[in-house]
PLY file of the C-alpha trace (Angstrom):
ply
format ascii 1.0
element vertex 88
property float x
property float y
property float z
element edge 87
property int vertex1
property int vertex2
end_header
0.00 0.00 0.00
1.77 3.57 -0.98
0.23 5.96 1.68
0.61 9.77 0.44
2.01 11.56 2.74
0.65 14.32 4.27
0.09 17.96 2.85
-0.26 21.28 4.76
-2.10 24.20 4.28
-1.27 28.31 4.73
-4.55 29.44 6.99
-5.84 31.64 3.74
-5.89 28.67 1.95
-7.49 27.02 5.00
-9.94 30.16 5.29
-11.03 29.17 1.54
-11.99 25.83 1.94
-13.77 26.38 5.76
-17.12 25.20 4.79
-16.21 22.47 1.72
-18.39 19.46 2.40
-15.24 16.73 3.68
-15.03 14.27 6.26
-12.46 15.89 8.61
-11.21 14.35 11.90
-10.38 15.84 15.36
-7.02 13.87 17.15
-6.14 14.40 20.59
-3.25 14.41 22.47
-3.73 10.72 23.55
-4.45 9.94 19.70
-8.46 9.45 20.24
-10.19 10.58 17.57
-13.60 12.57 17.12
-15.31 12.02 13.74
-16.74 12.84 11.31
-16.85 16.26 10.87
-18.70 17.35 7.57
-16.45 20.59 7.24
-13.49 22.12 8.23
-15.53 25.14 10.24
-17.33 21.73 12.10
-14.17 20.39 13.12
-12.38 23.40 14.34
-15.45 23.52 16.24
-14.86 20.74 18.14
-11.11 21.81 18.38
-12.09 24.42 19.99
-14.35 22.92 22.62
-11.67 20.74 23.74
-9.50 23.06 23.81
-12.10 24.63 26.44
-12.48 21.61 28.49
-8.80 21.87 29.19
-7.55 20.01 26.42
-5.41 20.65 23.34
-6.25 19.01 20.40
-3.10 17.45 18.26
-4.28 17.24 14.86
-7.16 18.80 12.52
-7.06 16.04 9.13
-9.26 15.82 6.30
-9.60 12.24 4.82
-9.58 12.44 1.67
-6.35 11.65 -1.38
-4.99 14.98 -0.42
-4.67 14.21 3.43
-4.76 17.50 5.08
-3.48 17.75 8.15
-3.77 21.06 10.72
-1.18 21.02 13.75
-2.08 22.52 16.98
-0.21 25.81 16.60
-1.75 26.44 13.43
-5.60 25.22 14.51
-5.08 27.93 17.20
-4.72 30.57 14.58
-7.42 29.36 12.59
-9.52 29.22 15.78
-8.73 32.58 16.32
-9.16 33.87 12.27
-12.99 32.13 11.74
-14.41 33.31 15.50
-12.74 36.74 15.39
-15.97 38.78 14.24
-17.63 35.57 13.84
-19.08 32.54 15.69
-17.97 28.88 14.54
0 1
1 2
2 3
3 4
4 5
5 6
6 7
7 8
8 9
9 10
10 11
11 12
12 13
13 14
14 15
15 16
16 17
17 18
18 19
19 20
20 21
21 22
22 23
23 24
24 25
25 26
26 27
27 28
28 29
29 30
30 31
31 32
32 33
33 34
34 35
35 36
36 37
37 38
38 39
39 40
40 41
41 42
42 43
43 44
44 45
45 46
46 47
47 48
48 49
49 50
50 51
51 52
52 53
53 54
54 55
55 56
56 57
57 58
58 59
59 60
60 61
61 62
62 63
63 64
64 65
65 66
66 67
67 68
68 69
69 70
70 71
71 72
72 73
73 74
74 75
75 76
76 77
77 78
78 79
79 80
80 81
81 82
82 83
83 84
84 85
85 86
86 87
C-alpha cells in the first residue's frame, strides 16, 4: 500500500476551503479521535471545545487523497481567524 504523505495548508488557503463538504477528523493528544466532521468550520469547532475543556487538540485532518493535516499551533490561529468577528 503507498500511503501519500501528508500535505499542509497556509490558513488563507485554509480560510477558503472552511465550509467544503469533507469528512475531517479531530485527534487528541492521547491519539483518540472525534469524527466525522462534515467541514473544516465543524471540526475546528470541536477543536475548539476541547481546547475549552482543558484540552489541546493534536491534529485537525481531512480524509480524503490529499490528506490535510492542521497542527495545533496552526488550529489555534485558525480558531482565532474564523471566531474573530464571527461565531464557529
Amino acid at each position: 500500500m503507498n500511503k501519500s504523505p501528508p500535505t499542509y495548508r497556509t490558513d488563507e488557503q485554509l480560510e477558503f476551503i472552511l465550509d467544503e463538504t469533507a469528512d475531517w477528523i479531530v485527534r487528541d493528544m492521547d491519539g483518540f479521535l472525534t469524527w466525522p466532521f462534515a467541514s473544516l468550520r465543524d471540526a475546528l469547532g470541536r477543536a475548539e471545545e476541547r481546547t475549552a475543556a482543558g484540552e489541546s487538540p493534536r491534529t485537525v485532518s481531512r480524509l480524503s487523497n490529499e490528506r490535510i493535516v492542521i497542527r495545533m499551533t496552526q488550529i489555534k490561529r485558525m480558531i482565532c481567524r474564523v471566531t474573530d468577528g464571527a461565531s464557529l
